[in-house]
C-alpha positions as YAML, in Angstrom:
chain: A
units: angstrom
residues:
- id: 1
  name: UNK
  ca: [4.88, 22.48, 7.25]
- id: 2
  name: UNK
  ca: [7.43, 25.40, 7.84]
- id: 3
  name: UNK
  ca: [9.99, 23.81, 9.67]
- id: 4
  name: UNK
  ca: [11.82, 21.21, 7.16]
- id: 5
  name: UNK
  ca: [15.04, 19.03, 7.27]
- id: 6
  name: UNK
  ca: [17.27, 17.60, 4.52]
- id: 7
  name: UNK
  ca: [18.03, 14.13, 4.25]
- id: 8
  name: UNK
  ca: [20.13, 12.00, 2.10]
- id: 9
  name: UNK
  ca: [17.32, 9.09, 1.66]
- id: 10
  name: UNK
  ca: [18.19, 5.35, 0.11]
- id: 11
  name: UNK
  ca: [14.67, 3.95, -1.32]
- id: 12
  name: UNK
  ca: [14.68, -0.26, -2.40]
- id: 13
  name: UNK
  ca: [11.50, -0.70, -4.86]
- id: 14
  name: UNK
  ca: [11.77, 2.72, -6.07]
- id: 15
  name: UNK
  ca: [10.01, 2.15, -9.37]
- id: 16
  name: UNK
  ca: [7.06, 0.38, -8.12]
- id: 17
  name: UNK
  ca: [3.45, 0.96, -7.72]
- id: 18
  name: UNK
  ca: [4.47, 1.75, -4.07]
- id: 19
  name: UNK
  ca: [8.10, 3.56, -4.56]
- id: 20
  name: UNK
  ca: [7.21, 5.08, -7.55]
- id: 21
  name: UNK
  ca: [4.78, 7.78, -6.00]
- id: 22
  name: UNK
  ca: [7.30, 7.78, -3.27]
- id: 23
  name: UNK
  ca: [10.13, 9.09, -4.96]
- id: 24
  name: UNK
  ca: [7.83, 11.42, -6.42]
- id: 25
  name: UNK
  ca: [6.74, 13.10, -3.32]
- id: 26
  name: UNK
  ca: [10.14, 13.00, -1.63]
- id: 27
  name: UNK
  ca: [11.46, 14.93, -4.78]
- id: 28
  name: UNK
  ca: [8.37, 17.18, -4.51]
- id: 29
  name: UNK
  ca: [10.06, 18.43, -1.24]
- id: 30
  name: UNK
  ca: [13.23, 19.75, -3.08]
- id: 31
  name: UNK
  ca: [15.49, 19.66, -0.34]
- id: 32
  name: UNK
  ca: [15.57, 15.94, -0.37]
- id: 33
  name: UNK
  ca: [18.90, 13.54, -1.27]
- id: 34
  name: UNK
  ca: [17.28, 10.49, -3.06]
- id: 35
  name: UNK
  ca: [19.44, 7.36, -3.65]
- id: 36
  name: UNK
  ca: [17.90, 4.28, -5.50]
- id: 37
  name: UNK
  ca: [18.96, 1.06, -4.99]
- id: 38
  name: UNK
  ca: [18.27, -1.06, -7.78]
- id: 39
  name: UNK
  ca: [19.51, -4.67, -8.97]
- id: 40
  name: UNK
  ca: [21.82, -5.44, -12.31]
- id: 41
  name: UNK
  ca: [19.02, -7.10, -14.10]
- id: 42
  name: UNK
  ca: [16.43, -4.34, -13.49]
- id: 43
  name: UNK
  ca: [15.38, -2.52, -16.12]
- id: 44
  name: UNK
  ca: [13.92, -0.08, -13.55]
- id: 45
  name: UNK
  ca: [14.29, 3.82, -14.96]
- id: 46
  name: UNK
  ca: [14.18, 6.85, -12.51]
- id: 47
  name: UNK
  ca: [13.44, 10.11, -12.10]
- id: 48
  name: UNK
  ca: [16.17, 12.90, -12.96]
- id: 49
  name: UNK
  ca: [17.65, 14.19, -9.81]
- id: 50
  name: UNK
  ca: [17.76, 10.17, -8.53]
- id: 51
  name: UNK
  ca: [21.17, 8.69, -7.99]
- id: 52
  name: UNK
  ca: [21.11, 5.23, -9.09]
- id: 53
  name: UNK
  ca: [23.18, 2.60, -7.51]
- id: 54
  name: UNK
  ca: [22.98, -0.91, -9.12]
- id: 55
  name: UNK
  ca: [24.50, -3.93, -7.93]
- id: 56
  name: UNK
  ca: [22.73, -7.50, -6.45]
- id: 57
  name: UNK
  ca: [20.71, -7.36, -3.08]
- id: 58
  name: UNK
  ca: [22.96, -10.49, -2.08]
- id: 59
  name: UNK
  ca: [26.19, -8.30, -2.16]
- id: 60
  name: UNK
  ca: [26.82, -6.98, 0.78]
- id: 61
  name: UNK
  ca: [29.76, -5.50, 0.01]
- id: 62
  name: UNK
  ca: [27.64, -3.68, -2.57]
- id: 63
  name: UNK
  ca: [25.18, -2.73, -0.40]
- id: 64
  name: UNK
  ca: [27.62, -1.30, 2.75]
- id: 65
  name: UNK
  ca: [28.82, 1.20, -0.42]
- id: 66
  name: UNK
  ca: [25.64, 2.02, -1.41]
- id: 67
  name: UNK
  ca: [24.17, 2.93, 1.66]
- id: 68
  name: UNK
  ca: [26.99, 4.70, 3.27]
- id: 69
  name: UNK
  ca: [26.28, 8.36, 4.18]
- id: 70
  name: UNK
  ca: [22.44, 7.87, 3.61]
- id: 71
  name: UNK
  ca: [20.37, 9.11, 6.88]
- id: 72
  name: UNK
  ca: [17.24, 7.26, 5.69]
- id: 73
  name: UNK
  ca: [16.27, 3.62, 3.89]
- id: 74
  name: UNK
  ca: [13.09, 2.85, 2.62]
- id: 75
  name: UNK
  ca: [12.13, -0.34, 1.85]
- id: 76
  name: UNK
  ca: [9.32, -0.73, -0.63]
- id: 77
  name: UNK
  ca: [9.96, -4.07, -2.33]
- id: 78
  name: UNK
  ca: [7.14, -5.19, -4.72]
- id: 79
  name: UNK
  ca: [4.47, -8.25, -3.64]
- id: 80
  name: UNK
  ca: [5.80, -9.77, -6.78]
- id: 81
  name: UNK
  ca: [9.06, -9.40, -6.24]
- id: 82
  name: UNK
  ca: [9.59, -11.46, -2.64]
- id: 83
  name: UNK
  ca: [10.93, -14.62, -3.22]
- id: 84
  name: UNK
  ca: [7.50, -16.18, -2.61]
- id: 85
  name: UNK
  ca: [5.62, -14.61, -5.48]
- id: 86
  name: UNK
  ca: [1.92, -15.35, -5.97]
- id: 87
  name: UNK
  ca: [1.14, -14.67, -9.59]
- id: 88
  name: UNK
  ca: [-2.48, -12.95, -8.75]
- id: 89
  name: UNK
  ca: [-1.88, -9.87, -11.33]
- id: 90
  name: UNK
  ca: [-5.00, -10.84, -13.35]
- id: 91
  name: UNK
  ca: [-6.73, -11.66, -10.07]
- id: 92
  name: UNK
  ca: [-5.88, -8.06, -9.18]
- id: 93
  name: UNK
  ca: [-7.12, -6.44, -12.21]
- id: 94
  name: UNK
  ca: [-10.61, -7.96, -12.44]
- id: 95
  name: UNK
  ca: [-11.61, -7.90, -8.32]
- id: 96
  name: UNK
  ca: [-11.12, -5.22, -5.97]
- id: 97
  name: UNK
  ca: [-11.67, -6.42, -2.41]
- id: 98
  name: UNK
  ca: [-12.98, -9.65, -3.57]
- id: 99
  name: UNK
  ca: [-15.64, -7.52, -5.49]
- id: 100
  name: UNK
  ca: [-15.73, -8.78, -9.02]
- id: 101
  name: UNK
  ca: [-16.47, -5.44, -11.14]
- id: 102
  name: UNK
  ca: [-16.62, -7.21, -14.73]
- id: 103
  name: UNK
  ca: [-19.05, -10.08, -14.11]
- id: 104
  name: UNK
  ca: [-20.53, -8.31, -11.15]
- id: 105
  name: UNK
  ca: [-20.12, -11.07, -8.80]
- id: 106
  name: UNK
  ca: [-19.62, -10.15, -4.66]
- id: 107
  name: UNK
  ca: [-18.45, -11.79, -1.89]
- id: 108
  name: UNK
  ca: [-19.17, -9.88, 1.65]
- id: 109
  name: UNK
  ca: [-17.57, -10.45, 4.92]
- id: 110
  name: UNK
  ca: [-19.60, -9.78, 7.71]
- id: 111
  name: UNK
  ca: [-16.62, -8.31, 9.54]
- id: 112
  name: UNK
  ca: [-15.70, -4.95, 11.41]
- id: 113
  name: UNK
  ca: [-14.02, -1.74, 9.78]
- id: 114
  name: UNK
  ca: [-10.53, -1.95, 8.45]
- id: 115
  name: UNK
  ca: [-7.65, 0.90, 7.68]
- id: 116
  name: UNK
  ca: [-6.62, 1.08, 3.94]
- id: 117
  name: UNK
  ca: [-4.73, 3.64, 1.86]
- id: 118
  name: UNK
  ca: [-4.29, 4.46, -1.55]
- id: 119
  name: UNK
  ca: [-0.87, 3.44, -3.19]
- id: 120
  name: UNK
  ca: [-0.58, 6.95, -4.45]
- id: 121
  name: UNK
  ca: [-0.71, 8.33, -0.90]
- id: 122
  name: UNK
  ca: [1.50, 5.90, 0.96]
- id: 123
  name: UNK
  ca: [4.77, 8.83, -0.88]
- id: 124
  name: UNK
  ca: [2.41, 11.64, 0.22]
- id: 125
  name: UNK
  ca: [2.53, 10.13, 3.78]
- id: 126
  name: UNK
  ca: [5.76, 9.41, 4.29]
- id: 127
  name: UNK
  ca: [7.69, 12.37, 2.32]
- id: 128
  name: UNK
  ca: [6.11, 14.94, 4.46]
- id: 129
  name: UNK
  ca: [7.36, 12.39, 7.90]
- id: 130
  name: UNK
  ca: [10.96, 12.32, 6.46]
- id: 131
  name: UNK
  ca: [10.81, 15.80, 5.70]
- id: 132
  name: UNK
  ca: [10.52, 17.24, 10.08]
- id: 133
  name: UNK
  ca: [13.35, 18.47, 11.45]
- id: 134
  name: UNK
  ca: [15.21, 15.93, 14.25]
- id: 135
  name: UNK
  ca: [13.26, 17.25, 16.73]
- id: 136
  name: UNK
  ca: [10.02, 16.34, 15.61]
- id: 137
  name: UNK
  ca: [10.65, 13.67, 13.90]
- id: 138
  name: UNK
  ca: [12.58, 12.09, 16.91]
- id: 139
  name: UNK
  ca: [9.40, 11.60, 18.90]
- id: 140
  name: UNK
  ca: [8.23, 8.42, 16.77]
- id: 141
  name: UNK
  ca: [12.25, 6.75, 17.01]
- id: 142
  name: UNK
  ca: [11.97, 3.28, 17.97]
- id: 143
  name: UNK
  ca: [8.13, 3.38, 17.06]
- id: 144
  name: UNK
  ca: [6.00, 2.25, 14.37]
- id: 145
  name: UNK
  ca: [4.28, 4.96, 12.61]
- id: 146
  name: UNK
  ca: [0.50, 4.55, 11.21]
- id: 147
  name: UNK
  ca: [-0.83, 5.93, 8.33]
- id: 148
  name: UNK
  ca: [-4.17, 5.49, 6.94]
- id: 149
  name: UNK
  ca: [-6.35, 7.10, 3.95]
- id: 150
  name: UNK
  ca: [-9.71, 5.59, 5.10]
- id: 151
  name: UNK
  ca: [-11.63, 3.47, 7.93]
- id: 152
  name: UNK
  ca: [-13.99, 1.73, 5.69]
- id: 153
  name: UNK
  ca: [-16.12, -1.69, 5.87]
- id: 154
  name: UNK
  ca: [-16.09, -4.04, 2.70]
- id: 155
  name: UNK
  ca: [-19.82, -2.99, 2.47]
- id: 156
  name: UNK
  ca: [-18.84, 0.97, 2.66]
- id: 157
  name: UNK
  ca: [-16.26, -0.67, -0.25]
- id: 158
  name: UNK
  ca: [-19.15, -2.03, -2.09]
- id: 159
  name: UNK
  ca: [-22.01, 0.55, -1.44]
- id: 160
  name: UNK
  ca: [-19.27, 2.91, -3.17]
- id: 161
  name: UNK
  ca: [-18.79, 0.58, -6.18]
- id: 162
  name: UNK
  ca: [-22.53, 0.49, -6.67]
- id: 163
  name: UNK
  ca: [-22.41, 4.07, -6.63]
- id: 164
  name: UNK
  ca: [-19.55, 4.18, -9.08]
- id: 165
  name: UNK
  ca: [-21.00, 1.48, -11.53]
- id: 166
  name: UNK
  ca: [-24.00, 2.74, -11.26]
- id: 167
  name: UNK
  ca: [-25.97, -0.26, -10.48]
- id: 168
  name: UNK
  ca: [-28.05, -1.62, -8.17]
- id: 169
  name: UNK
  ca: [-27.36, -4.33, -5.84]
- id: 170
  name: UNK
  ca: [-29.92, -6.64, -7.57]
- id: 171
  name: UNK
  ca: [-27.61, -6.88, -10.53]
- id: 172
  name: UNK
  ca: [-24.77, -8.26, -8.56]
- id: 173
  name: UNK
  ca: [-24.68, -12.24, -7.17]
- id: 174
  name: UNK
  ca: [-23.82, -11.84, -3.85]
- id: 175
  name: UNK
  ca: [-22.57, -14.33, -1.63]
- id: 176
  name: UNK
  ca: [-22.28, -13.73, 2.36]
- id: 177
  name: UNK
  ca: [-19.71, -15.35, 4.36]
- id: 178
  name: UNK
  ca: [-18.52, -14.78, 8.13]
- id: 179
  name: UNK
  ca: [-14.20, -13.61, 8.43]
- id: 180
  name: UNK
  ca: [-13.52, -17.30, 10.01]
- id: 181
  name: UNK
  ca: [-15.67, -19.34, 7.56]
- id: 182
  name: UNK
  ca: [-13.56, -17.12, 4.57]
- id: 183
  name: UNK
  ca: [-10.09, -17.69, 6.53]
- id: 184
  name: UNK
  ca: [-10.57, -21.31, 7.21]
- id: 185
  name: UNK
  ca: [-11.02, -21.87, 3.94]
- id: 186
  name: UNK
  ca: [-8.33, -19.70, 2.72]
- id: 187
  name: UNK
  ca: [-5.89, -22.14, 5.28]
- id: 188
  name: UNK
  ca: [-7.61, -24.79, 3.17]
- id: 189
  name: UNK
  ca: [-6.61, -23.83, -0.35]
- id: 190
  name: UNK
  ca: [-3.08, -22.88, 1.19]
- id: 191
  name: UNK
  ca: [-2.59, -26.46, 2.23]
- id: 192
  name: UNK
  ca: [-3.71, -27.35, -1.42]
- id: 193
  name: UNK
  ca: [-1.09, -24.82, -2.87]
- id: 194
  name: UNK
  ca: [-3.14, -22.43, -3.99]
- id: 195
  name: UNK
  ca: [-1.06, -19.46, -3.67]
- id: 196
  name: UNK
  ca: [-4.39, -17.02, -3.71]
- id: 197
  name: UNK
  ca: [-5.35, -18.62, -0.52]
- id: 198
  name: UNK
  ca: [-2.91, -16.09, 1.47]
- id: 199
  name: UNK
  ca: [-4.15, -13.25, -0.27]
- id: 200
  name: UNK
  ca: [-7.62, -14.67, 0.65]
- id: 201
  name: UNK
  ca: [-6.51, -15.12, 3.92]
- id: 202
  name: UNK
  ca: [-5.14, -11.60, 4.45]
- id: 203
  name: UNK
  ca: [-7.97, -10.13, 3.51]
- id: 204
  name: UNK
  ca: [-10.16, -12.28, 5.66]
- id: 205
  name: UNK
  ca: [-7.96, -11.25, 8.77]
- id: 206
  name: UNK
  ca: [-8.57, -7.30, 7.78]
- id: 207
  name: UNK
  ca: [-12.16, -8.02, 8.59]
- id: 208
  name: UNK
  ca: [-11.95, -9.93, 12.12]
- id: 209
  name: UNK
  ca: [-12.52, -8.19, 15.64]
- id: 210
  name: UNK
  ca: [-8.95, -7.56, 17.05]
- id: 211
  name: UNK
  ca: [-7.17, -8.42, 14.49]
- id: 212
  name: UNK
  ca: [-4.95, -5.44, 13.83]
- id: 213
  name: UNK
  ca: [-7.32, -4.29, 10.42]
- id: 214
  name: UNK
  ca: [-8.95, -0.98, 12.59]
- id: 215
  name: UNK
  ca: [-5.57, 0.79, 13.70]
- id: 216
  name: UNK
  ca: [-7.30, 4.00, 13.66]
- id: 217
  name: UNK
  ca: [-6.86, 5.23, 17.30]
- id: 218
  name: UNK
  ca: [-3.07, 5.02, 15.88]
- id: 219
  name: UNK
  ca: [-3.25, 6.43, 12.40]
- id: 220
  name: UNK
  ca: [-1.18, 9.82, 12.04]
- id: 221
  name: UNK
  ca: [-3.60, 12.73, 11.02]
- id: 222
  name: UNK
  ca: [-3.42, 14.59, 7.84]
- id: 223
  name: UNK
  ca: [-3.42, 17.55, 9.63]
- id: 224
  name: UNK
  ca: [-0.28, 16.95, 11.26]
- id: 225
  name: UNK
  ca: [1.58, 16.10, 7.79]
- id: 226
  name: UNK
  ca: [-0.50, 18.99, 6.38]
- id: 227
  name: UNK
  ca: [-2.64, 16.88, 3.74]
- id: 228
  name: UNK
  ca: [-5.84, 17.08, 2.40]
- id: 229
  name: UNK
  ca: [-8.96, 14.08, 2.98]
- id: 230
  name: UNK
  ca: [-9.52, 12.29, 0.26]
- id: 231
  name: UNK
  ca: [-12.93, 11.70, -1.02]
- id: 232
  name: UNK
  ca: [-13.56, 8.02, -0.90]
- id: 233
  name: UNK
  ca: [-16.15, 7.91, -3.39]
- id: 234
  name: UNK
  ca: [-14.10, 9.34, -6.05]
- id: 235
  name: UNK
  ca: [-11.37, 6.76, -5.32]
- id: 236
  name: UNK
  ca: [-13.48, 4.09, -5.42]
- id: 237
  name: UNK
  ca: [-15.79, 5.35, -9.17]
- id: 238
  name: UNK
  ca: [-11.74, 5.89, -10.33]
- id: 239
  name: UNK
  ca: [-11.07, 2.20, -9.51]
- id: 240
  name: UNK
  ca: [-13.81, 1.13, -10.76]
- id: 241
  name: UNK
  ca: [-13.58, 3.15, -13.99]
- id: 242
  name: UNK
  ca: [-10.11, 1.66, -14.65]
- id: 243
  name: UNK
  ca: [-11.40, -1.78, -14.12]
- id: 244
  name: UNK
  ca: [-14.00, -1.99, -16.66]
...
């Protein structure tokens, strides 16, 4: 990418598992402005070279300072930080795509391919967009933009884990299920207030036909934000290796 622009850029969530790698890759650029907005009880540190602005969300006289000037705002607000948290951290650490690693327990949807990206390449995606000049970048105003790392199955997903564990399928205890059987029931446990039920159900919409999971004929290429393909495999054995 020859042609870059300069932007003063205001990022909410900058310290997360999503903003973190974000402010990364915007300050990778070097010709980026980066402003993070961050709340009084935070204990959030940044990057050097970040301007920090700290005040409540709720201000809004706080927030018309703090954004004034700034030609960009991302918003990249943790899952556990909306006001409806679901507290599925451990949940998160022991399953990957309802693929239980440690006690080698599967559950497979029967459903179509879905887009999915790696947190660390949601920055890489979106530095190199912020970083065109007006008069590239002002072809997607007004527009949603699509990015995308792969257009996998959950049985691509799982073929790769047992590729990355190292086992066979024999050793796992699988259980088949169709999208609607898995989202009816996650409507189910959501009526029951189980709060995993909409992370269930989520991931059970992913997998149905038409659902909005396969937005590749959308997705932005690498090529055009001049990054490499990642190899899927290896994403998945690292997963997996930090799981067990």
């Amino acid at each position: 990418m020859a042609d870059k622009q300069s932007r003063k850029i205001a990022i909410v969530g900058g310290s997360g598992s999503v903003g973190s790698p974000t402010v990364e890759a915007l300050l990778s650029h070097g010709i980026h402005t980066v402003t993070a907005i961050s709340r009084s009880e935070s204990t959030a540190t940044f990057p050097s070279g970040v301007t920090v602005k700290i005040g409540s969300y709720n201000d809004e006289e706080f927030l018309v300072v703090a954004l004034r000037g700034q030609d960009v705002l991302i918003l990249q607000l943790e899952f556990m930080a909306l006001d409806s948290q679901i507290r599925c951290e451990s949940w998160c650490t022991k399953s990957f795509m309802s693929l239980n690693i440690k006690t080698r327990k599967a559950k497979l949807l029967d459903g179509v391919k879905f887009n999915t990206s790696i947190l660390s390449k949601l920055g890489k995606f979106l530095a190199p967009l912020l970083s065109l000049p007006d008069s590239k970048l002002s072809a997607f105003k007004n527009d949603f933009v699509y990015f995308s790392s792969f257009l996998v199955s959950q049985r691509d997903v799982f073929d790769s884990v047992l590729s990355g564990t190292g086992t066979k399928e024999s050793d796992w205890a699988i259980e088949s299920d169709s999208p609607d059987k898995a989202a009816d029931a996650a409507k189910e446990a959501i009526r029951q207030g189980n709060e995993m039920g909409n992370v269930n159900s989520l991931f059970a919409t992913l997998s149905m036909v038409g659902d909005g999971g396969d937005y590749e004929a959308k997705v932005m290429g690498n090529d055009f934000l001049g990054l490499e393909q990642e190899d899927f495999d290896k994403v998945v054995k690292d997963l997996v290796e930090k799981m067990e």
